[in-house]
Backbone as JSON Lines, residues from 0, in Angstrom:
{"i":0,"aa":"X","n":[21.26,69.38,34.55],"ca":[20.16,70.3,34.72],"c":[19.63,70.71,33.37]}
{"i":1,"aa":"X","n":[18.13,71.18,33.6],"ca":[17.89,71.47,32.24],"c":[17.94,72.72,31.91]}
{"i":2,"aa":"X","n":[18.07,73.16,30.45],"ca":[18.33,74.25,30.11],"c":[17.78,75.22,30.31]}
{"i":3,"aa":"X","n":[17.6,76.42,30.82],"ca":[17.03,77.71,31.44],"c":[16.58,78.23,30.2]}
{"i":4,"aa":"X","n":[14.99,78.57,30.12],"ca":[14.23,79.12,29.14],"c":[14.4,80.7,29.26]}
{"i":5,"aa":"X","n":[14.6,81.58,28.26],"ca":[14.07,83.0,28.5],"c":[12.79,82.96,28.95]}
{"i":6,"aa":"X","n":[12.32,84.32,29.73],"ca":[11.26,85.19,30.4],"c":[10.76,85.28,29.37]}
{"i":7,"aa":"X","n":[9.11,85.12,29.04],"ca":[8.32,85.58,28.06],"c":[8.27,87.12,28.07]}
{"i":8,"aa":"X","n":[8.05,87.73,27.36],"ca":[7.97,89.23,27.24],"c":[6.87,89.46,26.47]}
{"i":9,"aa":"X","n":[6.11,90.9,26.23],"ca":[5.13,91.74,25.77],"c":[5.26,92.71,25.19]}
{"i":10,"aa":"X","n":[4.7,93.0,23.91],"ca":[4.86,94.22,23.28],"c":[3.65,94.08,22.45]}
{"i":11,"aa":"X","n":[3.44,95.49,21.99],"ca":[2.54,95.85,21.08],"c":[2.92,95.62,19.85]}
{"i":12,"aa":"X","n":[2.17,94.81,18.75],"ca":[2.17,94.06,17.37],"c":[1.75,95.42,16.7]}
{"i":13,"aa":"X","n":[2.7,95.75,16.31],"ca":[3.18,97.04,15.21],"c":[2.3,96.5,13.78]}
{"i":14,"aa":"X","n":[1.55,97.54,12.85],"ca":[1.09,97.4,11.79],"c":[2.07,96.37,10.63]}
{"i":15,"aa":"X","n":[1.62,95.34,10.38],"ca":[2.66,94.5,9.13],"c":[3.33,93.56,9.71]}
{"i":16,"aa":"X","n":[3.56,94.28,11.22],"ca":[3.82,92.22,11.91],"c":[2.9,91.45,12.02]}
{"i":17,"aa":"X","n":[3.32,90.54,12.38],"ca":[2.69,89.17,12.71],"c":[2.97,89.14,14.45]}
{"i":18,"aa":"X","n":[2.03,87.88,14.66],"ca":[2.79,87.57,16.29],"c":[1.08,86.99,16.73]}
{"i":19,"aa":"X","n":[1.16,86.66,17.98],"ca":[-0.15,86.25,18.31],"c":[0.12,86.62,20.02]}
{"i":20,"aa":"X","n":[-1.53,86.5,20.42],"ca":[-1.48,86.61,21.71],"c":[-2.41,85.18,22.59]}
{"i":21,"aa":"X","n":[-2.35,85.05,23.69],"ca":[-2.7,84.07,24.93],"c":[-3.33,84.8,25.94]}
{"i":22,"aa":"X","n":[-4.63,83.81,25.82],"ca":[-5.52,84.05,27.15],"c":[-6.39,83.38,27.09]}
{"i":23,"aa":"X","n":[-6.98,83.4,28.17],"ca":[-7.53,82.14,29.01],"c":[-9.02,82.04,28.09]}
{"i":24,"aa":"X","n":[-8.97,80.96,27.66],"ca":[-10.59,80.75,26.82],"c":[-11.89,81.47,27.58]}
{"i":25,"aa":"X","n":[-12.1,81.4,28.96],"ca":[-13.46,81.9,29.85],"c":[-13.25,83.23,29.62]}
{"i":26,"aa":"X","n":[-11.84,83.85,29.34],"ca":[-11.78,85.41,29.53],"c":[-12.36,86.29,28.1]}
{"i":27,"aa":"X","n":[-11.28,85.25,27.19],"ca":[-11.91,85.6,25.6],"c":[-13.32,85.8,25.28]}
{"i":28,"aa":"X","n":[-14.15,84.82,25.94],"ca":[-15.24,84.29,26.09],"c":[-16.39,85.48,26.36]}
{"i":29,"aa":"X","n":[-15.92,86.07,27.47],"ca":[-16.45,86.57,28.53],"c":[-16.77,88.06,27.59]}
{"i":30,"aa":"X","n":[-15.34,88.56,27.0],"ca":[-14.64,89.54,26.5],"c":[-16.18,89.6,25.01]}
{"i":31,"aa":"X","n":[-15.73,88.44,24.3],"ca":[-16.92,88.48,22.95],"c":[-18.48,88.38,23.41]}
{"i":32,"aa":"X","n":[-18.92,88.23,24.64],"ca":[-20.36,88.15,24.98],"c":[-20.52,89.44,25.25]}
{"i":33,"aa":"X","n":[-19.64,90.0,26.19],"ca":[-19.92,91.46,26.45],"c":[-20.23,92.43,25.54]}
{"i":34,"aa":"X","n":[-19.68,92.62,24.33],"ca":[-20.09,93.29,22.85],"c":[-21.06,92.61,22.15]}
{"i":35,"aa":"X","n":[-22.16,91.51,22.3],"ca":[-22.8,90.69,21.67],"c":[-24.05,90.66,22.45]}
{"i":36,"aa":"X","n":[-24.63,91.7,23.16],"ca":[-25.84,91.15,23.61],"c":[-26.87,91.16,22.93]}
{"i":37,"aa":"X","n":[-27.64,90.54,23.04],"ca":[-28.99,90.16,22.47],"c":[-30.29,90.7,23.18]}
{"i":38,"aa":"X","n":[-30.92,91.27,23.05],"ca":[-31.96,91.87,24.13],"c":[-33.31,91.04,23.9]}
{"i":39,"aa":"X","n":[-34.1,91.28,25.24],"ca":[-35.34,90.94,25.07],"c":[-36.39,92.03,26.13]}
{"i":40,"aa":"X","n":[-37.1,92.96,25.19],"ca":[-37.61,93.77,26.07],"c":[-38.66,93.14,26.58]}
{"i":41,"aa":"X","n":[-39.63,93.13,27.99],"ca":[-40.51,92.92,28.63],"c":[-41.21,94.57,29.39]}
{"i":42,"aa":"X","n":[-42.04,94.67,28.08],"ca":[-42.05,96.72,28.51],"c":[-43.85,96.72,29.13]}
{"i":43,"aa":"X","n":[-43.95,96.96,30.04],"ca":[-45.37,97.19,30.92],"c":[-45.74,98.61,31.02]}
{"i":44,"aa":"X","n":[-44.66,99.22,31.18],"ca":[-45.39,100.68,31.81],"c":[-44.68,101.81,30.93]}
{"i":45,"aa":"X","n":[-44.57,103.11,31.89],"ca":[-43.74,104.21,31.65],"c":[-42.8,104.4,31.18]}
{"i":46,"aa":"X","n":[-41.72,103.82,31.71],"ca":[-40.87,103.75,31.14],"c":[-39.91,103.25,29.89]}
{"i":47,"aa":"X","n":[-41.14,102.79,29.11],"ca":[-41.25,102.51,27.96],"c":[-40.02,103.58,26.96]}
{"i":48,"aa":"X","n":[-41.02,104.87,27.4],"ca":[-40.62,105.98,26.5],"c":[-38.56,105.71,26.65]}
{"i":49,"aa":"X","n":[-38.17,105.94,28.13],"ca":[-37.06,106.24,28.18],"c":[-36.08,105.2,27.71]}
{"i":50,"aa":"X","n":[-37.07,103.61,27.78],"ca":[-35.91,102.63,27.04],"c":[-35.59,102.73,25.23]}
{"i":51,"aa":"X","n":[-37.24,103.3,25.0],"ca":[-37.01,103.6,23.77],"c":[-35.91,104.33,23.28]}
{"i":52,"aa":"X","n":[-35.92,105.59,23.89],"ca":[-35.11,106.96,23.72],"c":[-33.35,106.45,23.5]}
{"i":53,"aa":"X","n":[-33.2,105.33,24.54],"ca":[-31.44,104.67,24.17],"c":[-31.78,103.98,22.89]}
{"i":54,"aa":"X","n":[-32.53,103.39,22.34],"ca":[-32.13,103.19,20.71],"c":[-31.97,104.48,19.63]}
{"i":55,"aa":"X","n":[-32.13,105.34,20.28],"ca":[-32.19,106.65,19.24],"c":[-30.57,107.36,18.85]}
{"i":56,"aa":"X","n":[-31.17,107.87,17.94],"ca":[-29.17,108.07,17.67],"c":[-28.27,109.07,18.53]}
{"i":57,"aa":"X","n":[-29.25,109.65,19.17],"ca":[-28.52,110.79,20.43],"c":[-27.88,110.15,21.22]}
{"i":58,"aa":"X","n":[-28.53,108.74,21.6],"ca":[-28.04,108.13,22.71],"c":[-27.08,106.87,21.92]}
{"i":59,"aa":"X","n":[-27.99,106.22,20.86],"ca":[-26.97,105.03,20.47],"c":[-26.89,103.81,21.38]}
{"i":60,"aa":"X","n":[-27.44,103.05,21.79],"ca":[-27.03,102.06,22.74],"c":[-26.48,101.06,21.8]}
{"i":61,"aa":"X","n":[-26.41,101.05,20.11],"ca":[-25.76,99.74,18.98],"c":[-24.18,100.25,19.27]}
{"i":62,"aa":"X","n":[-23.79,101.5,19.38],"ca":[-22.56,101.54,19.79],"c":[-21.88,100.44,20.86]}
{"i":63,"aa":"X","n":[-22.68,100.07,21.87],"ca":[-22.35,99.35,23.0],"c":[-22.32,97.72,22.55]}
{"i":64,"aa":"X","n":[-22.89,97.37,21.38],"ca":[-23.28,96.17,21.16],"c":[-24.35,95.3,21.71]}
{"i":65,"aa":"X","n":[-25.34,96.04,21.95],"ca":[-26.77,96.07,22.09],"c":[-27.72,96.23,21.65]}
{"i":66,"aa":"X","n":[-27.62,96.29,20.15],"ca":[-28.86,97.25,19.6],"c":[-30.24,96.05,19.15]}
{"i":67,"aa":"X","n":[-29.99,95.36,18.5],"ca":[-31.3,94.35,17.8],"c":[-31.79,93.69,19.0]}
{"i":68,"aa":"X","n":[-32.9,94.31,19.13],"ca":[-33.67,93.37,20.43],"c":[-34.1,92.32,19.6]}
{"i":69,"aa":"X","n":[-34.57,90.99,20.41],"ca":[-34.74,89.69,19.97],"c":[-36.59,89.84,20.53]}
{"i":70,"aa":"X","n":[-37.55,89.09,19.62],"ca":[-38.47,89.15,20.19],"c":[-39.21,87.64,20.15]}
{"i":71,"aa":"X","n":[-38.11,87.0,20.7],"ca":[-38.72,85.55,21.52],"c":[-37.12,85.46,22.65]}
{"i":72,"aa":"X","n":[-37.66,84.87,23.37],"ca":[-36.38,84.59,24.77],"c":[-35.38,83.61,24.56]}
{"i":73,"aa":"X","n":[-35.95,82.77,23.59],"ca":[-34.51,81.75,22.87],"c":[-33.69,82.83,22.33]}
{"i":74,"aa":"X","n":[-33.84,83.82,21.91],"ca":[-32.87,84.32,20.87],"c":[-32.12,85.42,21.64]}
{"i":75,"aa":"X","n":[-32.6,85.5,23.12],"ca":[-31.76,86.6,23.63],"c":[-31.0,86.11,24.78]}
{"i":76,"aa":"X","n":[-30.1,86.94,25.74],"ca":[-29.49,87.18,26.61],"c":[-29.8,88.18,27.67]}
{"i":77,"aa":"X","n":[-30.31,88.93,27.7],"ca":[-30.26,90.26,28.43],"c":[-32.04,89.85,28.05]}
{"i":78,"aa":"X","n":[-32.46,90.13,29.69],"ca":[-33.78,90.41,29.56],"c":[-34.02,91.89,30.22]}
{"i":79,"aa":"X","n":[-35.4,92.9,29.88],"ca":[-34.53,94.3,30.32],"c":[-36.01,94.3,30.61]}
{"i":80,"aa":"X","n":[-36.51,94.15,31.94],"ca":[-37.45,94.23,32.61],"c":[-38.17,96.05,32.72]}
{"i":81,"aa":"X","n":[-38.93,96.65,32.31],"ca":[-38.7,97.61,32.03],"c":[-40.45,97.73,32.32]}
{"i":82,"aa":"X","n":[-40.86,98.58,33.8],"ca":[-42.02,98.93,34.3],"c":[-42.72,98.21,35.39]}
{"i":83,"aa":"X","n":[-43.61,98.4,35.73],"ca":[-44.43,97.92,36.61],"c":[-44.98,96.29,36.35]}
{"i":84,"aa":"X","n":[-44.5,95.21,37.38],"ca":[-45.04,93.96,37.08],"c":[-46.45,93.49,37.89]}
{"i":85,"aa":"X","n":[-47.64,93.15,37.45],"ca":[-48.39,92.91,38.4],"c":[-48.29,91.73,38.76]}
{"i":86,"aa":"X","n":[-49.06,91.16,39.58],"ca":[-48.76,90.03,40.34],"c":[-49.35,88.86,39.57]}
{"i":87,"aa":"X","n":[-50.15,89.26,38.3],"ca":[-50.35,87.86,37.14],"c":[-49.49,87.94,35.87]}
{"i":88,"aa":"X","n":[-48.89,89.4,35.61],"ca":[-47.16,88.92,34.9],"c":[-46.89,88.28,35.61]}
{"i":89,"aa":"X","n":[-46.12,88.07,37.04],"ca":[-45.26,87.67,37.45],"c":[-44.94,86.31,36.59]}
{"i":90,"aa":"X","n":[-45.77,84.99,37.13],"ca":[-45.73,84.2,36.75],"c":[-45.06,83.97,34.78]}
{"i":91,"aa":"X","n":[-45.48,84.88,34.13],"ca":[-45.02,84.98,32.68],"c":[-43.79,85.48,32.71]}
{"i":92,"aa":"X","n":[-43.31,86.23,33.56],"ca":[-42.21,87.25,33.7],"c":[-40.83,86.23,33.8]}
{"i":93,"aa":"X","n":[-41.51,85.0,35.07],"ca":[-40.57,84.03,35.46],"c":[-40.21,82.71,34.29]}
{"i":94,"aa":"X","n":[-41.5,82.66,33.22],"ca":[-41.25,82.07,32.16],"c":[-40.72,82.41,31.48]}
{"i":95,"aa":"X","n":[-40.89,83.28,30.69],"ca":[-39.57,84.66,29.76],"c":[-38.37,84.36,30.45]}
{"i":96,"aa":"X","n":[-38.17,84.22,31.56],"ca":[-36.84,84.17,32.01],"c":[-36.16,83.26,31.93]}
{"i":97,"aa":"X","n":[-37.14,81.98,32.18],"ca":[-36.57,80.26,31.74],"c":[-36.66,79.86,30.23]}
{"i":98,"aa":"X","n":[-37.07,80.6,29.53],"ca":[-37.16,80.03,28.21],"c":[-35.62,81.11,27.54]}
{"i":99,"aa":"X","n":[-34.73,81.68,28.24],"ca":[-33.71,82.36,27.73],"c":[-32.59,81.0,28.1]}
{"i":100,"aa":"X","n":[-31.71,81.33,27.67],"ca":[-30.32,80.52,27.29],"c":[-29.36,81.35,28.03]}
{"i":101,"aa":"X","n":[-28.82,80.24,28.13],"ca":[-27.43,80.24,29.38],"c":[-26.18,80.71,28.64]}
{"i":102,"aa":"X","n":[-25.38,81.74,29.09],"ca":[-25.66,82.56,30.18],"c":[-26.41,83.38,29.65]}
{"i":103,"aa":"X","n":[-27.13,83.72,30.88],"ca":[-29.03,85.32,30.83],"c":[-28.15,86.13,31.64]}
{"i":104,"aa":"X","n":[-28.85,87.32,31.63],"ca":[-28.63,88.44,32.68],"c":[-29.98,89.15,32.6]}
{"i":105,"aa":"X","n":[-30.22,89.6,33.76],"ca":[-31.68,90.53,34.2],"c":[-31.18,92.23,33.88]}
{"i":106,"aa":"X","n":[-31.93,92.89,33.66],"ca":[-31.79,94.36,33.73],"c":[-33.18,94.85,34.49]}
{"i":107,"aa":"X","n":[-33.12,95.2,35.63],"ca":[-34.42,95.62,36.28],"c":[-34.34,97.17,35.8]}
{"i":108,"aa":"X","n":[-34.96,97.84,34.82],"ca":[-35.45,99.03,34.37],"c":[-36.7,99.84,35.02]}
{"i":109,"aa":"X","n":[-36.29,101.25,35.87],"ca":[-36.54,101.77,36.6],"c":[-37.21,101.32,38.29]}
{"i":110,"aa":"X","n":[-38.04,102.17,38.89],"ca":[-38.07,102.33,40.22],"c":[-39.0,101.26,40.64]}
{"i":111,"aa":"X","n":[-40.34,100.87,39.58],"ca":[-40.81,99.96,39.58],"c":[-40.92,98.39,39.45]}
{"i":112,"aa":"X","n":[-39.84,98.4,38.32],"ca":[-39.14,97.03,38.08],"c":[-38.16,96.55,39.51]}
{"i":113,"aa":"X","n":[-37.47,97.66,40.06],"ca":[-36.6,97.65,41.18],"c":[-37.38,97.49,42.27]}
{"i":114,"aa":"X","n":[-38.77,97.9,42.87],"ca":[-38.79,97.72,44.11],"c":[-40.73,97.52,44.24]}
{"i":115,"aa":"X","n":[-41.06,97.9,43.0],"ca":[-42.76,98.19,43.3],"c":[-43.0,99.18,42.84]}
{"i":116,"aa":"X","n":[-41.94,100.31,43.2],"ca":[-42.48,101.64,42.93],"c":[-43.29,102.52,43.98]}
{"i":117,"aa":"X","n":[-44.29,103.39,43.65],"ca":[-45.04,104.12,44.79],"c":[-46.39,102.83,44.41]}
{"i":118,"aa":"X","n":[-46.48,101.79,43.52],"ca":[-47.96,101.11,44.0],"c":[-47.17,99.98,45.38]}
{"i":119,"aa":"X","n":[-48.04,100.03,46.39],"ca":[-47.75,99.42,47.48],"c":[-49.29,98.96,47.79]}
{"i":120,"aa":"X","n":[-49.33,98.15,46.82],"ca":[-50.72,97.71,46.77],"c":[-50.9,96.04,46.75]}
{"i":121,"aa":"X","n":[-51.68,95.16,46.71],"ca":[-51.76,93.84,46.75],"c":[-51.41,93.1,45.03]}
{"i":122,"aa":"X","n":[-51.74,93.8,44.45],"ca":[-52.04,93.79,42.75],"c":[-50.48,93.78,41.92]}
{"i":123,"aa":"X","n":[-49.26,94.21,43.13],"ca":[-47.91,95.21,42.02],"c":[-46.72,93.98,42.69]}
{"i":124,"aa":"X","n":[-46.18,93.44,41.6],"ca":[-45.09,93.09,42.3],"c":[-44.25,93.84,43.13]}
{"i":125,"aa":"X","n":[-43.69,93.46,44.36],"ca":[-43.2,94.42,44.97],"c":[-41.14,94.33,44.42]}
{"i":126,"aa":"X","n":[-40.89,94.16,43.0],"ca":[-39.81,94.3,42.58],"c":[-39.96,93.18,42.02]}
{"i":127,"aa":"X","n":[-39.01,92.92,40.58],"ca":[-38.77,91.42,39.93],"c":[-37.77,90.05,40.83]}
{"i":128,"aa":"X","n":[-36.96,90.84,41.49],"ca":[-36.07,89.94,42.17],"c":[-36.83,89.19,42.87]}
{"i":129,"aa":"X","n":[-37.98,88.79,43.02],"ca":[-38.93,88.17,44.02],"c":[-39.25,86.91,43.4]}
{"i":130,"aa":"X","n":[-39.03,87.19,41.77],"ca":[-39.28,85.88,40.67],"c":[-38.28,85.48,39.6]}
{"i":131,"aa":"X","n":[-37.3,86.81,39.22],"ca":[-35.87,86.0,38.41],"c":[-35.09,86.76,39.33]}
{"i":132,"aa":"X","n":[-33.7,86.38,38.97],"ca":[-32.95,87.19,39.75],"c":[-32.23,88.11,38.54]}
{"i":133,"aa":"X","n":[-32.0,89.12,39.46],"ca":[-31.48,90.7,38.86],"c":[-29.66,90.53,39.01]}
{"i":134,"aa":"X","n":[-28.97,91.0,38.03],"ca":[-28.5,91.58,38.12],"c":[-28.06,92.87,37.68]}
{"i":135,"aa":"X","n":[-28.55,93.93,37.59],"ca":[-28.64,95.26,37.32],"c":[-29.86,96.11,37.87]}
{"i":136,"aa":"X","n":[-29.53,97.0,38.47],"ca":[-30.98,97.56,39.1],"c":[-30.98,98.9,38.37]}
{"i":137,"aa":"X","n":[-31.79,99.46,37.84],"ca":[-31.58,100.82,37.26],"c":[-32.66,101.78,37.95]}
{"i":138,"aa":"X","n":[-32.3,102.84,38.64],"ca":[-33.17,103.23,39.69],"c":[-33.71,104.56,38.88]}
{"i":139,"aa":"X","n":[-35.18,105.0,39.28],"ca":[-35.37,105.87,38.43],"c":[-37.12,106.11,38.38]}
{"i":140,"aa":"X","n":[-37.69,107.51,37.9],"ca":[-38.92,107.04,37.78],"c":[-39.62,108.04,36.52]}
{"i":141,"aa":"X","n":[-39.52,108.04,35.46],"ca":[-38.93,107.25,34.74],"c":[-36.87,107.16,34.71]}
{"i":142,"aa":"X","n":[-36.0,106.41,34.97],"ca":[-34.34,106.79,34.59],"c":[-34.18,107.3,33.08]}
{"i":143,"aa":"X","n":[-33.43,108.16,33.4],"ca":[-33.06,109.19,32.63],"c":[-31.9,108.51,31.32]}
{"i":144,"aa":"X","n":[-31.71,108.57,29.89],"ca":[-31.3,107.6,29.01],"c":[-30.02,107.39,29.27]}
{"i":145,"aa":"X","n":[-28.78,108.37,30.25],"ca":[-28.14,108.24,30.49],"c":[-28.0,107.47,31.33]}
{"i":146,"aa":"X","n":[-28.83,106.75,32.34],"ca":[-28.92,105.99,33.62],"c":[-28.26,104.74,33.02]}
{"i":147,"aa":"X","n":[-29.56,104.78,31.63],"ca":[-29.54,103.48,31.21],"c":[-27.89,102.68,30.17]}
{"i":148,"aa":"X","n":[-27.81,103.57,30.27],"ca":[-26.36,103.59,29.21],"c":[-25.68,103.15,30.6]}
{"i":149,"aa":"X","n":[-25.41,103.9,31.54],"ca":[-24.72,103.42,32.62],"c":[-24.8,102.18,33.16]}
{"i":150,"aa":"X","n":[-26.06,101.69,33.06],"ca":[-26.85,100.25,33.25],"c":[-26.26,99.29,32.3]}
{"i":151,"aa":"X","n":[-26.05,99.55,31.22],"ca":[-25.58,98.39,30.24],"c":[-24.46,98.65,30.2]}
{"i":152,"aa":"X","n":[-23.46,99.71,30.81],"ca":[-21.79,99.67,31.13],"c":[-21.58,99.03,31.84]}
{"i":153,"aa":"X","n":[-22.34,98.71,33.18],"ca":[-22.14,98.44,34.33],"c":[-22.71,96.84,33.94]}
{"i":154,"aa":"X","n":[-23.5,96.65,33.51],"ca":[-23.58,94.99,32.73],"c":[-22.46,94.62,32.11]}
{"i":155,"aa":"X","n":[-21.97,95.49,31.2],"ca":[-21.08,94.74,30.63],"c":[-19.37,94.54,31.01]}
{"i":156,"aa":"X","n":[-19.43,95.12,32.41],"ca":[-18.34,95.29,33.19],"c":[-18.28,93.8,33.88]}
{"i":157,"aa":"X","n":[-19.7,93.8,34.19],"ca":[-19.68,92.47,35.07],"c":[-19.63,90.92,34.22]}
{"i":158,"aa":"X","n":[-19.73,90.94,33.12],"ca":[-19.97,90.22,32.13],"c":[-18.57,89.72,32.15]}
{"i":159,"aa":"X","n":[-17.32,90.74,31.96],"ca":[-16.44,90.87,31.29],"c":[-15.24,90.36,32.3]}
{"i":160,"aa":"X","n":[-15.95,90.49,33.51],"ca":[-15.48,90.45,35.17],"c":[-15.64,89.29,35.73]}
{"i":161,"aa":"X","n":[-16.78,88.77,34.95],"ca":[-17.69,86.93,35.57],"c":[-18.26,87.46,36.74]}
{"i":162,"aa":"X","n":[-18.58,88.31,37.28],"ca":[-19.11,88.99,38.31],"c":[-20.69,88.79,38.39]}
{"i":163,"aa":"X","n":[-20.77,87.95,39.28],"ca":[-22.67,87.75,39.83],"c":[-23.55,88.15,40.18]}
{"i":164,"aa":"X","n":[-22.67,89.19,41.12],"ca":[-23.42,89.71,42.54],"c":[-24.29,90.99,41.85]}
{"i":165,"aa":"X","n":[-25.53,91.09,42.03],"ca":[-26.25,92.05,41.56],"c":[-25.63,93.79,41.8]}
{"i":166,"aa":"X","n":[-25.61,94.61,41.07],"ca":[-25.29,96.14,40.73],"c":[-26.11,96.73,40.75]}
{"i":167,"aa":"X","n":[-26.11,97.93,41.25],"ca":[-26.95,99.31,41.16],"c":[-26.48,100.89,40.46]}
{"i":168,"aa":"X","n":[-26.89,101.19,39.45],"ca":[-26.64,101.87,38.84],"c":[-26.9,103.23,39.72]}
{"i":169,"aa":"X","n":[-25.4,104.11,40.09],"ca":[-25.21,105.0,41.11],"c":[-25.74,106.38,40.19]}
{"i":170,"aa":"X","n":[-26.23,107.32,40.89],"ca":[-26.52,108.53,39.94],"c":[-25.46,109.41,39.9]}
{"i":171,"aa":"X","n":[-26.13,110.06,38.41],"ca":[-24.6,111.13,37.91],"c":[-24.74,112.32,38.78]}
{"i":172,"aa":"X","n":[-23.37,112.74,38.23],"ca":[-23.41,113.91,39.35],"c":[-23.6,115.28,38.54]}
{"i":173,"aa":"X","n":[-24.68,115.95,38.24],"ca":[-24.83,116.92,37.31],"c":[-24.04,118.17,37.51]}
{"i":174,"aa":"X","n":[-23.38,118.77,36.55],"ca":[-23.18,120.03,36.86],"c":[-23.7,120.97,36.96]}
{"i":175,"aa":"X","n":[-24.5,121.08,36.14],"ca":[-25.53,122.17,36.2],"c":[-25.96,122.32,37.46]}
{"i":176,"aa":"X","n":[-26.61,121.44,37.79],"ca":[-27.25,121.68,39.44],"c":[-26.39,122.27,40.3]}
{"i":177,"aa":"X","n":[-24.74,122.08,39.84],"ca":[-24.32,123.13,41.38],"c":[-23.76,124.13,41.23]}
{"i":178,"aa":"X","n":[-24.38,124.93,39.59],"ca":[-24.81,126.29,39.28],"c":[-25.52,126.79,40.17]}
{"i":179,"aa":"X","n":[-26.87,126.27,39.96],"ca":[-28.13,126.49,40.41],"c":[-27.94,126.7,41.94]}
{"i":180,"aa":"X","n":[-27.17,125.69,42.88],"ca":[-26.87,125.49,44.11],"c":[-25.94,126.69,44.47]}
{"i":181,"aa":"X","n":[-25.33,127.24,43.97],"ca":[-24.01,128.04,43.78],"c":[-24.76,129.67,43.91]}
{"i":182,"aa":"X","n":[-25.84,129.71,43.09],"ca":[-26.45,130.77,42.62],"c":[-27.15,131.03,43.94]}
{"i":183,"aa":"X","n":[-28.15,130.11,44.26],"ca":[-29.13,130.16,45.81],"c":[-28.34,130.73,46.65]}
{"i":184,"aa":"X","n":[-26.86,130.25,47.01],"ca":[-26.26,130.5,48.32],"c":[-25.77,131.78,48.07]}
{"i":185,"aa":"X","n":[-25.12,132.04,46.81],"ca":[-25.31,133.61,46.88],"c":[-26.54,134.46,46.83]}
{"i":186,"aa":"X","n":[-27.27,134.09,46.42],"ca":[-28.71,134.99,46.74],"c":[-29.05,135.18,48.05]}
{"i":187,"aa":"X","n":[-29.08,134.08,48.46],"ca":[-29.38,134.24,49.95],"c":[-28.11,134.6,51.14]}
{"i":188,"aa":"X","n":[-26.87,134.66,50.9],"ca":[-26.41,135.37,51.57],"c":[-25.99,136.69,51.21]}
{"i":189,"aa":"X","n":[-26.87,137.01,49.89],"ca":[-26.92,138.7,49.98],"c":[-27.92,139.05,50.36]}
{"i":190,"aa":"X","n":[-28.73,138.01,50.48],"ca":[-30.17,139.01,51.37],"c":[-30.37,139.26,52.1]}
């Protein structure tokens, strides 16, 4: 019989050792794209202001490994669809999307990019998913800079995950508001 190997074991590589670690090349992979995105904004409308506002230093989105948007679609990854598409973007919208490099990911940026919006008109795309596909929906009108931070967590979860299936960025749960909520119900049941 052949000789019985020890159980591999795990520990944390203490400052001044040496030692190495193992894992699966797609994971490593997966792991260095997620801190490396490349952006490409496609900005139409309103919500301009609020994508702006995550490059600002309050918010920081270079912390995340996002910050240098690319401004041709060879040079990016992340396309961040961001406003109202009419129905003669579209067609450009779907080119921007094919002229990006494998692997892409969509960011549909706010309520309009997500669904139409309130135009329910002949003229408005009625959402981008109709011409690239999304994965990230960021709901909102304009979303708030925190949405969007949540939006590129939640990208880079799925990135990191190999995860396909399109996401929706869930809303926060404010505190303040259930001051405010807190305050009403006592007002009104002292009145």
């Amino acid at each position: 019989m052949g000789e019985l190997t020890k159980p591999t074991s795990s520990r944390v590589i203490q400052a001044g050792e040496s030692g190495f670690a193992t894992t699966k090349f797609n994971e490593l992979l997966a792991w260095a794209r997620k801190y490396s995105l490349f952006q490409y904004p496609f900005v139409t409308a309103c919500c301009a202001m609020e994508f702006m506002a995550t490059a600002s230093p309050r918010y920081d989105v270079a912390r995340f490994g996002a910050e240098a948007p690319r401004f041709t679609p060879r040079q990016s990854d992340v396309l961040w669809v961001v406003g109202t598409i009419s129905q003669r973007q579209a067609p450009i919208l779907k080119r921007v999307y094919e002229q990006m490099t494998e692997p892409k990911w969509v960011i549909a940026f706010g309520t309009c990019a997500s669904c139409g919006g309130f135009y329910d008109n002949y003229a408005t795309l009625a959402g981008i998913d109709k011409v690239v596909p999304v994965d990230v929906y960021i709901p909102g009108c304009p979303p708030r800079p925190e949405a969007v931070l949540d939006g590129l967590l939640l990208l880079q979860d799925k990135i990191a995950s190999m995860d396909t299936t399109p996401g929706v960025v869930k809303p926060r749960h404010d505190p303040a508001q259930n001051l405010v909520n807190l305050r009403r119900k006592t007002e009104d049941s002292a009145g």
